[in-house]
DRENPADO-248268 format. One record per residue (C-alpha): x, y, z. Coordinates in steps of 0.2 Angstrom, whole numbers, plus 5000, padded with zeros to 4 digits. Layout:
residues N
XYZ
...
This chain:
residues 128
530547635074
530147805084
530347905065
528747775060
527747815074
527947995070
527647965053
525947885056
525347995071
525748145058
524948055047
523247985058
523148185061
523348235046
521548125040
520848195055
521148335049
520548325032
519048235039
518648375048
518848475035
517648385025
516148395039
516348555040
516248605021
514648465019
513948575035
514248745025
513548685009
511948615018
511748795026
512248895012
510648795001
509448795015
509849005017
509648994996
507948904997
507549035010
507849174998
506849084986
505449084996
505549255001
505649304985
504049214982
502949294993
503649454990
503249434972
501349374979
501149524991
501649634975
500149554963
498949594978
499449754980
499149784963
497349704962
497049784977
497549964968
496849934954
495049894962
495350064973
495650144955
493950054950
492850124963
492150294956
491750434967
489650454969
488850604959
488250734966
486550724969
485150844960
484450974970
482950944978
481351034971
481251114990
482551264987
482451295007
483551145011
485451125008
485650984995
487150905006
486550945024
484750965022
485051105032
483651235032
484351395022
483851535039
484451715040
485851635047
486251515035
486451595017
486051485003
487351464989
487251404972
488651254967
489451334948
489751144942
488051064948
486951184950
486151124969
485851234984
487051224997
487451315014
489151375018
489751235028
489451125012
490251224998
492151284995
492651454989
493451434972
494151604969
493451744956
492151554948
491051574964
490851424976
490551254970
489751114983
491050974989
490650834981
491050934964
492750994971
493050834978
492950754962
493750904952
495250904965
495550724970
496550694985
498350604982
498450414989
């Protein structure tokens, strides 16, 4: 009598046990596919913020820088700054567009004279 109560206490643990077991597994599996619908999602709008990065980029690439603008028939004023060319304020020639432009408004490109911004700008983009 006493070996048949063991028997079924061992035995009333042992499908608690397994029961137990089984909840906890059901729990895991219901977390591990809600974390892998997660990822899914993630994955999703990472792909989305990708795409509109890239048409954002590419409209950036679209955009053209403006020309430079034709010098003005009035060779006293800067074609940039509309600066008045003084004593003070020498006048240079821009080797690409041919405008009038002050110091302030033109870079020194070596032994090829000067050139206005907007031409070295565009000859020398800066990187992104």
């Amino acid at each position: 009598a006493r070996a048949r109560q063991d028997g079924e206490r061992w035995a009333s643990a042992l499908q608690r046990a397994q029961r137990e077991a089984l909840e906890r597994e059901a729990t895991r599996g219901a977390e591990q596919a809600r974390q892998q619908e997660l990822i899914r999602d993630m994955k999703g709008r990472l792909l989305e913020l990708l795409r509109e990065k890239d048409a954002l980029w590419q409209k950036t690439e679209g955009i053209d820088t403006p020309m430079p603008s034709p010098a003005p028939r009035d060779a006293g004023l800067c074609t940039r700054c509309r600066k008045d060319f003084r004593l003070l304020s020498r006048r240079y020639s821009c080797r690409l567009c041919q405008g009038k432009v002050c110091h302030a408004c033109s870079v020194d490109v070596g032994k090829q004279g000067r050139c206005c911004l907007l031409c070295y700008q565009q000859r020398h983009p800066q990187p992104t």
